[in-house]
N, CA, C and O atoms as a Tinker XYZ file with bonds, in Angstrom:
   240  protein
     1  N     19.584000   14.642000  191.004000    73     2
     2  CA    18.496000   15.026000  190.138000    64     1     3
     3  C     19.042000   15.413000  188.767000    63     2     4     5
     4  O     20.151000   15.945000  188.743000    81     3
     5  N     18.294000   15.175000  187.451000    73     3     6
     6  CA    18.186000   15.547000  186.360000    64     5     7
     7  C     18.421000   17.033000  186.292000    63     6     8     9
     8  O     17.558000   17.702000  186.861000    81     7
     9  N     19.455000   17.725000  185.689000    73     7    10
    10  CA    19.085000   18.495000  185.414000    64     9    11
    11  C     18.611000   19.212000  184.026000    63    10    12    13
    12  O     18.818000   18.397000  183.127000    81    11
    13  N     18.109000   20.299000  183.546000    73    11    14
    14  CA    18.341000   20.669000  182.107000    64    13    15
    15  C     19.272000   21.384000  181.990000    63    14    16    17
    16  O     19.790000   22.239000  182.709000    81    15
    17  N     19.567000   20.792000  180.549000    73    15    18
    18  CA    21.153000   21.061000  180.002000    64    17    19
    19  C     20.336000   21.925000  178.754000    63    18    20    21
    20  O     21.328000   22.330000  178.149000    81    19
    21  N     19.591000   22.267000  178.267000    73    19    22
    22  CA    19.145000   23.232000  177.302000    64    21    23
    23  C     18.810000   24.104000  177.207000    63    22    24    25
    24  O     17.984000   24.544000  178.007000    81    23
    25  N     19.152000   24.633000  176.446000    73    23    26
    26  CA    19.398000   26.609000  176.782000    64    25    27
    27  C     18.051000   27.047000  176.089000    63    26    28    29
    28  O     18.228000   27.770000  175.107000    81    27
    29  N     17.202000   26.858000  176.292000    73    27    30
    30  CA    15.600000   26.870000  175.616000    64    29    31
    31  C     15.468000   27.772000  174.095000    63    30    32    33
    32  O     14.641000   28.657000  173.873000    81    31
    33  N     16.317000   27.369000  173.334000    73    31    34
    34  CA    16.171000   27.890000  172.241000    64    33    35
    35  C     15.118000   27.428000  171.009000    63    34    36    37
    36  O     14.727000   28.033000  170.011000    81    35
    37  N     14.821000   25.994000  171.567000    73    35    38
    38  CA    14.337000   25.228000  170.117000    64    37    39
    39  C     12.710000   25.901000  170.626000    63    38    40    41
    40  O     12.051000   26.026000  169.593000    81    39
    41  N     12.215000   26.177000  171.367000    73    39    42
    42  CA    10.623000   26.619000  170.948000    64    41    43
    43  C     10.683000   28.131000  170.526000    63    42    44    45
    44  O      9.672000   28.694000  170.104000    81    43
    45  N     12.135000   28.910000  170.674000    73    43    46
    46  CA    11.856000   30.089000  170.177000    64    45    47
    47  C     11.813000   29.485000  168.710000    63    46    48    49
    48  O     10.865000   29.522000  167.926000    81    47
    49  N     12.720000   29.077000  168.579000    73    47    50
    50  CA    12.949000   28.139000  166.631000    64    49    51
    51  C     11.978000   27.252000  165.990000    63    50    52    53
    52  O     11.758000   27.088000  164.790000    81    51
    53  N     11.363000   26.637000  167.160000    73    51    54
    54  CA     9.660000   26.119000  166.674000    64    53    55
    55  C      8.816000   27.028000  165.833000    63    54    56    57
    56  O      8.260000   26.778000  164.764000    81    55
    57  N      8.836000   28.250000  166.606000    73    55    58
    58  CA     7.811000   29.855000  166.837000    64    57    59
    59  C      7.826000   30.339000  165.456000    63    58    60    61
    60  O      6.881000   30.584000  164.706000    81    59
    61  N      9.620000   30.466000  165.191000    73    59    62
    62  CA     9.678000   30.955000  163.896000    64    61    63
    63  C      9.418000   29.712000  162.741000    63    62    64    65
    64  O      8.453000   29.921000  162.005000    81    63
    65  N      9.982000   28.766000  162.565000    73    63    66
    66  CA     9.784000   27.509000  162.000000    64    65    67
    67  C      8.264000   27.894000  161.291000    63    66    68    69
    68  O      8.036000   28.227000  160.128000    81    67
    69  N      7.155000   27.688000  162.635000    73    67    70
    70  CA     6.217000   27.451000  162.430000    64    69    71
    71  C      5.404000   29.135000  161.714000    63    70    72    73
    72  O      4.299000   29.259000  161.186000    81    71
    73  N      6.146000   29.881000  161.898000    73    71    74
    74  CA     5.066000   31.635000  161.376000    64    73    75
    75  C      5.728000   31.281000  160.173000    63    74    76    77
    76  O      4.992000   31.767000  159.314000    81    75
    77  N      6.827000   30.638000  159.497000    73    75    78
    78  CA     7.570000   30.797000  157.838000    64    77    79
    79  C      6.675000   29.969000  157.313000    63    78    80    81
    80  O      6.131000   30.432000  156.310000    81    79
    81  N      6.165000   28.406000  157.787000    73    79    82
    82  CA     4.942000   27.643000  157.233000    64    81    83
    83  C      3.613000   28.726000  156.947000    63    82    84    85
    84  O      3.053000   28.699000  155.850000    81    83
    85  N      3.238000   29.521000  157.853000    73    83    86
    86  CA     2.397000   29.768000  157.694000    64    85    87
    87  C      2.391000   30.738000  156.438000    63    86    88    89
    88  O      1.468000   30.687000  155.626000    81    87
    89  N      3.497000   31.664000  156.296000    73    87    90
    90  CA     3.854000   32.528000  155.222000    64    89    91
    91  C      3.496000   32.235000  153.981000    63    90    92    93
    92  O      2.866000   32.648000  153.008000    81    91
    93  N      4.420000   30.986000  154.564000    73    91    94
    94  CA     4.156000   30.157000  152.594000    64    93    95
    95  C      2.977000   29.511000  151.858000    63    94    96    97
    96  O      2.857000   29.225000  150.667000    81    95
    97  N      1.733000   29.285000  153.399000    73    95    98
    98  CA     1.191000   28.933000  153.154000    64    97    99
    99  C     -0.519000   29.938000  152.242000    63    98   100   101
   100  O     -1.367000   29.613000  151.411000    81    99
   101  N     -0.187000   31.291000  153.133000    73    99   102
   102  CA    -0.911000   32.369000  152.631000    64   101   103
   103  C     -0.567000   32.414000  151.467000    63   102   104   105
   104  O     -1.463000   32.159000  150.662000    81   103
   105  N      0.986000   32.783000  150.830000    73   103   106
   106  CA     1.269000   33.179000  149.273000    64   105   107
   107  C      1.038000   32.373000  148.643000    63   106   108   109
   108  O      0.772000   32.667000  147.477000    81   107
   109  N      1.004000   30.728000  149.095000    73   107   110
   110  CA     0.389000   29.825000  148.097000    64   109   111
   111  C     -0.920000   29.705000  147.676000    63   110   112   113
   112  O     -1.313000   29.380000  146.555000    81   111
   113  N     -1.507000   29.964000  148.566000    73   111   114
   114  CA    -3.296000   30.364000  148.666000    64   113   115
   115  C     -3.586000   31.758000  147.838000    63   114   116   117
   116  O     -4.411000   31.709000  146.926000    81   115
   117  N     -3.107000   32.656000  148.056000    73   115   118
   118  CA    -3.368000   33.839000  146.936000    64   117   119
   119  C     -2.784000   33.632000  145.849000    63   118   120   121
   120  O     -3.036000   34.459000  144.972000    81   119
   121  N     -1.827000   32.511000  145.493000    73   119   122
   122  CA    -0.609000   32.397000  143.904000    64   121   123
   123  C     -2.104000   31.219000  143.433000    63   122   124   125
   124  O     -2.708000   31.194000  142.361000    81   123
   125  N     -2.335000   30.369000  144.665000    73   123   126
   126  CA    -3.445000   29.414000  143.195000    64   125   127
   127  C     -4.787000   30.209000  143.377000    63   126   128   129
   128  O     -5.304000   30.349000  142.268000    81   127
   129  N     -5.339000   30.630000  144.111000    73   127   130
   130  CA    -6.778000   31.287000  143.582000    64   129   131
   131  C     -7.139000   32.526000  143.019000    63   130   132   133
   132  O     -8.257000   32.862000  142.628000    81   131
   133  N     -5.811000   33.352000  143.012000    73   131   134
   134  CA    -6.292000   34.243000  142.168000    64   133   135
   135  C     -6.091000   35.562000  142.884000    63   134   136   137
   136  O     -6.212000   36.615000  142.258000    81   135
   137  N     -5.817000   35.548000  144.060000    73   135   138
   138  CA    -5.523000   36.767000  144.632000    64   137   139
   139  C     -6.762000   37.194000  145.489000    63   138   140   141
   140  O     -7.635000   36.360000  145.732000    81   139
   141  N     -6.853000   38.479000  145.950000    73   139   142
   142  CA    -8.169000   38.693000  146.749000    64   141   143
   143  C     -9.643000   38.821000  145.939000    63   142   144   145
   144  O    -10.625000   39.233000  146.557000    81   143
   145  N     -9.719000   38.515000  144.791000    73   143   146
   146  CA   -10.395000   39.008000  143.679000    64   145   147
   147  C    -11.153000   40.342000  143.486000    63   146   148   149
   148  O    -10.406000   41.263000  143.816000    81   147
   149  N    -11.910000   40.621000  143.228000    73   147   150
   150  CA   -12.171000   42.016000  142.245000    64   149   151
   151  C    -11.844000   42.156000  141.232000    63   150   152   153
   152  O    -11.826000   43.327000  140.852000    81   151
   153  N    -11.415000   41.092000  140.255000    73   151   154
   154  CA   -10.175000   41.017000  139.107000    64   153   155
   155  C    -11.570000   40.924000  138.318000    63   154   156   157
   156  O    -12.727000   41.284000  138.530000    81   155
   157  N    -10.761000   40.154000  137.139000    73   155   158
   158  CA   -11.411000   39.696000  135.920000    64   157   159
   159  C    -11.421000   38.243000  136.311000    63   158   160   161
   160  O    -10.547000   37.547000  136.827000    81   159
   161  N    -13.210000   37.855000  135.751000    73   159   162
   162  CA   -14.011000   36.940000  136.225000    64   161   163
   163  C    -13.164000   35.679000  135.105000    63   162   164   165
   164  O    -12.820000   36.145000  134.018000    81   163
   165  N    -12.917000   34.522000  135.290000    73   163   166
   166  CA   -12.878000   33.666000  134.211000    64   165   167
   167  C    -13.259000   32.527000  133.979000    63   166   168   169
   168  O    -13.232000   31.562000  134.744000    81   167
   169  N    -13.846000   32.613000  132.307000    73   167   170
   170  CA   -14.607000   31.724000  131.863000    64   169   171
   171  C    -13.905000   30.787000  130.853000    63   170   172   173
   172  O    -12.997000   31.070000  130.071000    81   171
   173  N    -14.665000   29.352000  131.089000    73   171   174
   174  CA   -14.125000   28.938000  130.181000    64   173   175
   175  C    -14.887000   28.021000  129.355000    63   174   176   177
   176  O    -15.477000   27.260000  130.122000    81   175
   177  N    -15.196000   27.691000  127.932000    73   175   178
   178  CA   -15.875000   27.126000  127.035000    64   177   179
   179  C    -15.654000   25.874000  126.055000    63   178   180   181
   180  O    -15.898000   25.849000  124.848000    81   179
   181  N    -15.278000   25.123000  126.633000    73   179   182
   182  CA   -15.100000   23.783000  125.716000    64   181   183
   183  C    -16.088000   23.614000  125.342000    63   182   184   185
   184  O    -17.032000   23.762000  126.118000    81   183
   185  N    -16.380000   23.119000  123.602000    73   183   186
   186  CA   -16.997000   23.033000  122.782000    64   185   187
   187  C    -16.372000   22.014000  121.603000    63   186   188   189
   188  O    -15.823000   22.509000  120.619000    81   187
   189  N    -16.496000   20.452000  121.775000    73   187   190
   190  CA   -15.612000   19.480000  121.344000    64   189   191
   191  C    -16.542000   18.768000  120.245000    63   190   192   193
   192  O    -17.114000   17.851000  120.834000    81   191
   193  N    -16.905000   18.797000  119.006000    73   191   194
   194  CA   -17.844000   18.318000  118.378000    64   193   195
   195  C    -16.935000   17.403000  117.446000    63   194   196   197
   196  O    -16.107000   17.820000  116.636000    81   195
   197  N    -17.341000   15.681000  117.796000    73   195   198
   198  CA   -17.100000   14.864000  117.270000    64   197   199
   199  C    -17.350000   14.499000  116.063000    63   198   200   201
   200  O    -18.564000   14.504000  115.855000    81   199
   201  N    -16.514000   14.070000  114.853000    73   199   202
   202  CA   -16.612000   13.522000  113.682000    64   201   203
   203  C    -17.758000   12.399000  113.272000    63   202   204   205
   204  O    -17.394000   11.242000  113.482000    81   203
   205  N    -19.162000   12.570000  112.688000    73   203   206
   206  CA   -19.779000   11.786000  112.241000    64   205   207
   207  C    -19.376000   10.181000  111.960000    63   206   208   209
   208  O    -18.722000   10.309000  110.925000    81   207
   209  N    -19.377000    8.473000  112.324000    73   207   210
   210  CA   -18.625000    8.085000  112.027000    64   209   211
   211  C    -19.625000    6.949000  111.865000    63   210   212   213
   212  O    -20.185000    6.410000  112.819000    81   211
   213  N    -19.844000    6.562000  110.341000    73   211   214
   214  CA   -20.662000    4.878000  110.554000    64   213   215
   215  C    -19.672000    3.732000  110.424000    63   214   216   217
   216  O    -18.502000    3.803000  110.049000    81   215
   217  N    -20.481000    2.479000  110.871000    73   215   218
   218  CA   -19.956000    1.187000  111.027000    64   217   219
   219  C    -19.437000    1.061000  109.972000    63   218   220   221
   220  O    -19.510000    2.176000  109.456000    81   219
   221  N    -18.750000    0.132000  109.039000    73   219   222
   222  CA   -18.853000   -0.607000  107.649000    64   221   223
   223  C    -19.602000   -1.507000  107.673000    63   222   224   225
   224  O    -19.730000   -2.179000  108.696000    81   223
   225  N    -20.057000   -1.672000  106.940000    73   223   226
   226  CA   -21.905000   -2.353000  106.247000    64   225   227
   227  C    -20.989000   -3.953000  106.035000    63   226   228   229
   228  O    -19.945000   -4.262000  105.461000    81   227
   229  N    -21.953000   -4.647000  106.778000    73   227   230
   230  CA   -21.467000   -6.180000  107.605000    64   229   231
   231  C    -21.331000   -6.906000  106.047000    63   230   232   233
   232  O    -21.956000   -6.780000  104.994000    81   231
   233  N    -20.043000   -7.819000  106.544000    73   231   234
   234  CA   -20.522000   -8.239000  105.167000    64   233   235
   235  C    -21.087000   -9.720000  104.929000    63   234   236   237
   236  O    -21.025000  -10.013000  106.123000    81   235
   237  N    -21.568000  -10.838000  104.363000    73   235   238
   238  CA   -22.209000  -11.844000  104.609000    64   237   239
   239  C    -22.020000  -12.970000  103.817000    63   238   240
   240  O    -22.656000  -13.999000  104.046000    81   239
């Protein structure tokens, strides 16, 4: 018979592997939205007003 030859370490190392993903994945989630908010609200206002521009008058 087969036996196992592995000293069952890799799912303790999965366990951790997998709680450090999750770590990084919380601080990335509070680093792009802003944190838990209660903060300061933000707005923002683009206001792009284009240059008047006629054809040149055809000529014939």
């Amino acid at each position: 018979m087969a036996e196992n030859s592995g000293n069952g370490a890799t799912p303790v190392l999965a366990f951790i592997v997998g709680g450090l993903i999750v770590v990084v994945a919380v601080i990335a989630f509070f680093m792009y939205s802003g944190g838990m908010g209660g903060g300061e609200t933000k707005s923002v206002d683009v206001n792009i007003k284009a240059p008047d521009i006629s054809a040149p008058a055809k000529a014939e």
